[in-house]
Each structure stands twice: as structure tokens, then as C-alpha cells.
N, C-alpha and C positions, 0 to 999 in steps of 0.2 A: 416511520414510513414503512411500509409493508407490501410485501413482490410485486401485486399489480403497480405501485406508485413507482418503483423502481425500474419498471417495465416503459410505464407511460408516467413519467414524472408531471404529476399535475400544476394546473399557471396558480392554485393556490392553497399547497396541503391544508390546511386550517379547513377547509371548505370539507374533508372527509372526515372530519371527526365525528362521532356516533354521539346524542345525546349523553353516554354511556359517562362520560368525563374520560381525563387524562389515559393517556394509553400506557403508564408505566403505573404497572399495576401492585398493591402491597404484597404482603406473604401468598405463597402457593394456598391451593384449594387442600382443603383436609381431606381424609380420606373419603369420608361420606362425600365429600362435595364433589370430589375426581372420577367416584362412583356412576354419582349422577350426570357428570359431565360427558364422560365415555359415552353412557345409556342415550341422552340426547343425542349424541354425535350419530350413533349409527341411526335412530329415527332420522334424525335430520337429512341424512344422506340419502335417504330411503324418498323422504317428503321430496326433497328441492329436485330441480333439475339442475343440474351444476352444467350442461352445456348452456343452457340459457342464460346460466348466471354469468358465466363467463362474455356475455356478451352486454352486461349491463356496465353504467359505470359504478365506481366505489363505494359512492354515498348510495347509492340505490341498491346493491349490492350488498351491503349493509344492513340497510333500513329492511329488504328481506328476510336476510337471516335473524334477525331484530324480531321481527313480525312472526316468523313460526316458531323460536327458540318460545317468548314469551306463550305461544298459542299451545307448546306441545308441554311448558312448565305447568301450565294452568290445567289440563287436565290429569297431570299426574297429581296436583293440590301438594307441592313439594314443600316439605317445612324448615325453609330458605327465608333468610330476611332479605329486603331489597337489594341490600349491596350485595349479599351473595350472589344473588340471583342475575346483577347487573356483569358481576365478575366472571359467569358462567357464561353469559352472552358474549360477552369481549372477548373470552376466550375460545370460546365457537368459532365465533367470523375469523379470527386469526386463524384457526383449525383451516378453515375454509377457502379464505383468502390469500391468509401469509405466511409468515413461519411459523406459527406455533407459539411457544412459549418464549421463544426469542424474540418476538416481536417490541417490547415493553424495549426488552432492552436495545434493539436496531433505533428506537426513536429518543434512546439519551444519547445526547452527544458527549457527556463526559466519558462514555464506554469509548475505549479505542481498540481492545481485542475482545473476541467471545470465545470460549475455551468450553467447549462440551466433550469432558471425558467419561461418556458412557450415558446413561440415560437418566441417574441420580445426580450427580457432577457436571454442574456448570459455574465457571470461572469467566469474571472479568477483571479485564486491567482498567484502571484509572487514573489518571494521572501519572503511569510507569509505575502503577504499583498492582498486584494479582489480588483480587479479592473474591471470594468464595460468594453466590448467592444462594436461596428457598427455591429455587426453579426444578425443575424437572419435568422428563418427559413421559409418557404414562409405560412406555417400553418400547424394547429395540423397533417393535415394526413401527410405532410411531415415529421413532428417528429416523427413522431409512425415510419415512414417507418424504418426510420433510429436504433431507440429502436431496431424495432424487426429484424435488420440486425444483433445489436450486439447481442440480447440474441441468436436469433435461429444459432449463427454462433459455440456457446456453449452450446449446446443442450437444452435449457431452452424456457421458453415460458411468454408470458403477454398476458392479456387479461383480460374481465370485470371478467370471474370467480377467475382470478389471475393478481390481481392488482400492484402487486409488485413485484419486482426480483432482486436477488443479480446475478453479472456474472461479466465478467472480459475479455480484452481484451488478446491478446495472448502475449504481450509484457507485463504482469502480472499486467496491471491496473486495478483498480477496477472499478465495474460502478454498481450505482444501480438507480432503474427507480421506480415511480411512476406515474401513469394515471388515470385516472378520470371511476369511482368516487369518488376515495380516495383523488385525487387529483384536486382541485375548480377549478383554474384558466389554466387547461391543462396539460400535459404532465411533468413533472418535470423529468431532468436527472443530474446524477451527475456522474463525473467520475475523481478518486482519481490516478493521475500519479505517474509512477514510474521509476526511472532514468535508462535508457540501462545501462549508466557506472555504475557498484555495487561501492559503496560507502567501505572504509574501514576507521579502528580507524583513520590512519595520515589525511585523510580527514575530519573527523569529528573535529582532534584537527586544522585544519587548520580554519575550519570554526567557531569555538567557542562553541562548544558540550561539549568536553569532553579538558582535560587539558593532557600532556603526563603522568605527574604522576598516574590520576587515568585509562587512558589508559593499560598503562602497568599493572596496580593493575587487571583491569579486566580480559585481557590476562591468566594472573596467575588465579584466579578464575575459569575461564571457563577452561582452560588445567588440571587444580585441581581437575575437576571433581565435583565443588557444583554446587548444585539449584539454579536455580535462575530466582525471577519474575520479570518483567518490568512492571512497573506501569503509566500511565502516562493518560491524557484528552485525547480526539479526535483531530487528526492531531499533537498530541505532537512529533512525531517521536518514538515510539516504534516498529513497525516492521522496520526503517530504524540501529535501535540499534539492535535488534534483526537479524538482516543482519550480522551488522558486528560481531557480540559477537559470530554466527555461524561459522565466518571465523575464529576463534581461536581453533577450533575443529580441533584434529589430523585427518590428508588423509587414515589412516588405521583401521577407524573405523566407523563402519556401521549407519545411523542418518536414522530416518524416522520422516517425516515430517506431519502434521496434520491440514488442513486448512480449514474453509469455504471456500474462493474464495482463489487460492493457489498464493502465493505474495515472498515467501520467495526464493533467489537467492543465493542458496548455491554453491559454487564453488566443493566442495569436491567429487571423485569419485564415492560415495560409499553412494549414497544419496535414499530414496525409498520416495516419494511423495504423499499424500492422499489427497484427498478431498471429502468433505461433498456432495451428493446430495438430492437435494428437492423430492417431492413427487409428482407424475404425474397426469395428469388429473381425475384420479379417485381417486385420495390422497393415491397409495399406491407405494411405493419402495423408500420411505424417508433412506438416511443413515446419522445418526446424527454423531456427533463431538463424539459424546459419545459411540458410536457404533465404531468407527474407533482406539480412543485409547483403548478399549478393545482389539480390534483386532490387536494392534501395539505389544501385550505384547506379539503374536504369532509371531512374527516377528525376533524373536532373536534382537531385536536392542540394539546398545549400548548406543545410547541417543534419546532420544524421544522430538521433537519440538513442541509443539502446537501453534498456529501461534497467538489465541486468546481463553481462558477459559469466557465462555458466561453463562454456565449452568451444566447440571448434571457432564459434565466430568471431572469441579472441581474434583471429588471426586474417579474418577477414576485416575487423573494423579496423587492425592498426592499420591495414595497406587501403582501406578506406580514409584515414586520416593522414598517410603519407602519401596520398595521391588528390591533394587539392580540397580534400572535403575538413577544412579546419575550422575551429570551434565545436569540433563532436565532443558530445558528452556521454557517459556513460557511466555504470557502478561496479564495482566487485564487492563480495561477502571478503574479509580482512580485516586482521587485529591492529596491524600497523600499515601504511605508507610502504614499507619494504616488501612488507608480507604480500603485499597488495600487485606487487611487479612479481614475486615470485609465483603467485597463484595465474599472474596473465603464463608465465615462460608454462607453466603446467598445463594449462586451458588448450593454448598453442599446439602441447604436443596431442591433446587430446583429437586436431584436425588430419591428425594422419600423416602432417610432413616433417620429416624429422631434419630438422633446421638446426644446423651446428650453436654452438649455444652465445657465440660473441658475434654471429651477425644476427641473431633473434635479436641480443640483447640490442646493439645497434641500433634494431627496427623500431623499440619497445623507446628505446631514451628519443629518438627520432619522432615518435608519433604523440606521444603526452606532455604535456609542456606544466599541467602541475595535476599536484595530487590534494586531495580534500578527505581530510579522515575524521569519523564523528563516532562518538561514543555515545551508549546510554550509561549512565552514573546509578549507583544505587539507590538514589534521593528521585527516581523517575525520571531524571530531567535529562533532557538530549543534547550534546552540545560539540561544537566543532573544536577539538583537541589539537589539529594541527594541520598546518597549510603547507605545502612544502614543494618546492619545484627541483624538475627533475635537469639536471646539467649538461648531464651527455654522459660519454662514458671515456672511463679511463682501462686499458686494457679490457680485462673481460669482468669489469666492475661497472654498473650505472652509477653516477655520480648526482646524487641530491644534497637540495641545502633548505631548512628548514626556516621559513619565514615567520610565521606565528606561531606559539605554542601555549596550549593552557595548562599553566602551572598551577598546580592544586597545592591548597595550601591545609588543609585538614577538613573536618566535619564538625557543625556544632550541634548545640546540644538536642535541637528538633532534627539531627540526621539528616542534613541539606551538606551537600559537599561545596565547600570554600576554594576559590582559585579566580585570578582574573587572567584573559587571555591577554597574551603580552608580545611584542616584538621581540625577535633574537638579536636585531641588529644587522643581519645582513640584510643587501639593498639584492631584490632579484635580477637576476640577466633578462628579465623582459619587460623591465623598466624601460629601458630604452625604445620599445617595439609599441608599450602602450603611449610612451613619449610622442612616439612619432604618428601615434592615431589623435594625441592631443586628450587624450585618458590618463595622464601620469598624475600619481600624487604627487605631493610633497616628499622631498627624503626624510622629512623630520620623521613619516607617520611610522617608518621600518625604524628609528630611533630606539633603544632598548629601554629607554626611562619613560616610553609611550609617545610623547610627543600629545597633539592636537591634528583632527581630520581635516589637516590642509590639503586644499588640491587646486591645482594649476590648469 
């Protein structure tokens, strides 16, 4: 899929595909061939009208630059076989149209990250593992071009005054850039994919995430109406959990959503959408995260998302969840569950009020009622390590008890990590609470020998 389709997602991508074949293309062009690709390119720019083209659709838009590529090869009599020749055209219209050299790989869905460190060096992950690809871009201004295709195409901007930028493709990837002089050796882009198809729980227990029993446990949680944080590293899968945990939300109740760069793919009618914006050229019309959940509380909402707690709005979302708004969800960056409350007490102070530190803590055991931490493992794979609900506090300690945990038991010999997720045995204190919603499990399923997914 490539920027115009992300822009205006077509009712049938297959319908833009070029004679050309597949759009993930094999090895980069040799030097001769990158040569002559260049030399085309500025003809080409010289030839077309790019505001008219811009007003065509895809396939026609296409079949254009198709039409004078071919027309401007034939009189230079280039001694190109067809497939080169077809590969020099595909990567034209991309010039033209999309990203560039990243386009092959935007349209594999096994890529989940793109990693361009510099203009020789580009990296994708696969399946949670980094793999090195042939790509490259012909040099730095060719990368910029492309940077500032994606920021300026969502209102944003880079440059020396503003070296950096969070933005996102329209198919809700994220992308973020750095350029020099922040950046030593060129251009650095990064762009974090996100799957078309929404992911849901049986998908995740299919893949090894989550187990049916604590599936359905969290089902009941979220319909229950508690709080609840997602804790986890970078690339752990917490907004791919925070996906599905949204789809357990009734379709008759109102969700407003709160994002820097907006990722969240809610299915439900009845959804209102927020995002963060940066400050302009002359540093003024910033609207922070923190700014936005104030203004969600006007919103009549009956659950409030945060996509990510970064800073002050810590402390706006807990007294948004101790004031009627229950079942909010939300994430922190955290290694553990603990780590995870210590980083909200930090965030808090980062809002300016310096809130003595055992009625923060109070607010914090008061506002969350469980926590959700997920790990990415070495073997690639993403998986939820530990569920654990928060008690209350004793003195100037919160007090947690961990419900499931995944016990790892080694690695074999294909380097896949061994462990199954298990009960601790303890029954949680909101047992009673999804009891009385008529959500409770079985006690056998918190049983520490596992038990069966009875539910009552």
C-alpha cells in the first residue's frame, strides 16, 4: 500500500496493482541501473505535471508514469533486460507516488518495524527478530524527500529548527524521524507497523500471548468496568493488548480516546478520537495529552483510553478514574507491575503539584484496580508475564497480589522460550464485584494446579 492508498484507502487495493507484477521487489538496482534510475527521474519530473497527476486516481496515475518511463527508456535505447526495466518503472512510480524504496516493504505484512539508519542501512523486524535488507536510498536529500512526504502529508514539519517528529501514516503506523544535526551519520527513520487486520483475544491465544483462561478473566474485567494499566518495555505489545482489551467494551457506550500519534483501532460505534498536537513554528498552539484529558472529562464519556501516560496527565487520568469514569484504560513504558506505579508517583510529579507521597499513593491504589505487564522474549514472541491486582495500601506501601504468572521454564534447542502461564493461587478481591455483575469465574480457574475454564 503506498501514501496516496493510505491517504484514501481504496474499496479494492488489488484493483492498483501495475501490470508490473508483485510489489515487493528482489535485490536493489546495481549501480548502472540506480544510475539510470536517477537520470529518468529528473526527465520524468521535467516531462509530467505532478499537480495534475495528483489529481488522478492510482491506477491511472500509474499507467502514466508507466507510459513515459517506458517512452523516455526507448529513446535513450538502454541495454536493460525487461525485468530490469520493469523494476526501474516500479520504482519510479513509487519515487513518485509513495515512499520510495520502502514501499515493497510497507506492502509485506510480515515486516512489523522499518529501521532506516542512514541512507545505506535499512532494517526490518520479523516476527520480533531485526533483519538487515539490499535496499537503500540514493542519498541524504532523497531521504529527507521522503521524511518530509510523510510528516507534511499530516500536518507536521522537520527541519534544522525542528529536528525531530512524531507522525504517523494513515493506516495508523507510527513513524518517527530524526535528521542531522541531532542526527551524526544522516537521516534516521523509524517506522513502527500496524496490522490492517485488528487483532483480537483468540488471536492472541492462538499465538501464545495470552492463555483462554486468562482471556476470558480479562473479558470479565474490562465488561466489570475496573481500571486498568498495561505495563510493559518498548515493542512489548501494549497497545496491540490495549486493542483487543477495547474490544471487550459494550457497542452502547460512549469511549473517547487520547493519543499522541492516534494507533488505537477501535471497532465500536460510538468512539470520539483525540490527538496530541505539537507547537508551530513560532512554538505556539501546543495541545498536550494533558490538555486533552482535561477536556475528555467535558465529553460526557463513559470510558476514557489513554493510549500512553508519559507526564502530567498521570495525574489528571487517576482523578478521572476516581471520579466516576471506571473501566479507563491506559499504558506505561515499565519493566515490572511495581515499576509501573513508581513511574505513575514520577509522571504525577512531573504536573507541577507536589502531592505528599502517601495520599498520591492512596489516589494511585484508589484509581487502578489491576495491572497487566507483557514482555517481548528473545524468541520474538510477545506474551503477558503477569496479571496482578492492586489492594490498597498499607501505610505508605500499595499493596499487590499477583494473580497469574508466567513461569519460564528454559529455552529449546530452535531458541523458542519454554514456560506456561499459571495461577498463583490467590482468589482476587474483585471477585466478588465481577460476582455480583454475574462475570465470575469458577475459583477452581485461580487453582495453582490450573484448574479448567469454568465459569458461572
Amino acid at each position: 500500500m503506498n501514501l496516496r492508498e493510505r491517504v484514501n484507502p481504496p474499496e479494492n487495493p488489488e484493483a492498483l496493482r501495475t501490470p508490473l507484477g508483485s510489489r515487493a521487489r528482489p535485490a536493489s538496482l546495481t549501480g548502472a541501473e540506480q544510475e539510470c534510475k536517477q537520470r529518468l527521474f529528473r526527465k520524468l519530473v521535467k516531462v509530467l505535471d505532478l499537480s495534475l497527476l495528483a489529481t488522478l486516481d492510482e491506477k491511472q496515475a500509474r499507467l502514466q508514469i508507466q507510459q513515459v518511463c517506458e517512452s523516455l527508456m526507448s529513446q535513450e535505447a538502454l541495454p536493460f533486460n525487461a525485468g530490469v526495466r520493469q523494476r526501474i518503472v516500479s520504482e519510479l512510480q513509487d519515487e513518485v507516488l509513495g515512499l520510495g524504496p520502502l514501499e515493497g516493504l510497507l506492502a509485506d505484512r510480515t515486516v512489523s518495524d522499518i529501521l532506516v539508519n542512514g541512507t545505506g542501512n535499512i532494517y526490518v523486524e520479523r516476527h520480533g527478530r531485526l533483519e538487515p535488507t539490499e535496499l537503500r536510498f540514493d542519498s541524504d536529500r532523497h531521504l529527507m524527500t521522503i521524511i518530509d512526504r510523510i510528516v507534511s502529508s499530516v500536518g507536521r514539519r522537520i527541519d534544522e529548527s525542528s529536528p525531530m517528529v512524531d507522525a504517523r501514516l494513515k493506516d495508523g503506523s507510527r513513524v518517527n524521524a530524526v535528521i542531522p544535526p541531532l542526527a551524526i551519520d544522516g537521516p534516521m527513520l523509524s517506522i513502527r507497523r500496524f496490522s490492517v487486520d485488528r487483532l483480537t483475544a483468540d488471536n492472541l491465544v492462538e499465538i501464545g500471548t495470552l492463555t483462554p483462561v486468562v482471556a476470558r478473566l480479562l473479558e470479565a474485567v474490562v465488561r466489570s468496568r475496573l481500571n486498568v494499566l498495561v505495563s510493559g518495555g518498548t515493542g512489548a505489545g501494549k497497545t496491540t493488548l490495549l486493542n483487543v482489551l477495547s474490544g471487550f467494551i459494550p457497542h452502547n457506550e460512549r469511549i473517547v480516546t487520547i493519543e499522541d500519534s492516534a494507533e488505537l483501532q477501535l471497532q465500536q460505534p460510538h468512539v470520539v478520537r483525540l490527538e496530541t498536537r505539537p507547537p508551530n513554528i513560532e512554538g505556539r498552539g501546543e495541545v498536550t495529552q494533558r490538555d486533552l484529558v482535561r477536556n475528555s472529562l467535558r465529553m460526557r464519556p463513559d470510558r476514557i483510553i489513554v493510549g500512553e501516560v508519559r507526564g502530567g496527565e498521570a495525574l489528571d487520568m487517576l482523578q478521572a478514574m476516581n471520579t466516576g469514569h471506571d473501566g479507563s484504560l491506559t499504558t506505561v513504558h515499565a519493566n515490572t507491575p511495581r515499576d509501573a506505579l513508581t513511574r505513575i508517583e514520577s509522571m504525577v510529579a512531573m504536573s507541577g503539584f507536589n502531592l505528599p507521597q502517601k495520599p498520591l499513593r492512596a489516589q494511585i491504589a484508589s484509581a487502578i484496580d489491576v495491572v497487566l505487564q507483557v514482555a517481548r522474549h528473545e524468541d520474538g514472541k510477545r506474551r503477558l508475564v503477569s496479571v496482578q491486582e492492586i489492594n490498597g495500601q498499607e501505610g505508605d506501601i500499595i499493596t499487590m497480589s499477583e494473580i497469574f504468572r508466567f513461569e519460564r521454564e528454559g529455552v529449546d534447542q530452535e531458541g523458542r522460550v519454554l514456560g506456561q502461564c499459571r495461577a498463583t493461587g490467590v482468589v482476587p478481591g474483585f471477585y466478588d464485584h465481577l460476582q455480583r455483575r454475574g462475570m465470575a469465574p469458577g475459583l477452581e480457574v485461580f487453582q495453582c494446579e490450573g484448574g479448567g475454564p469454568s465459569w458461572s
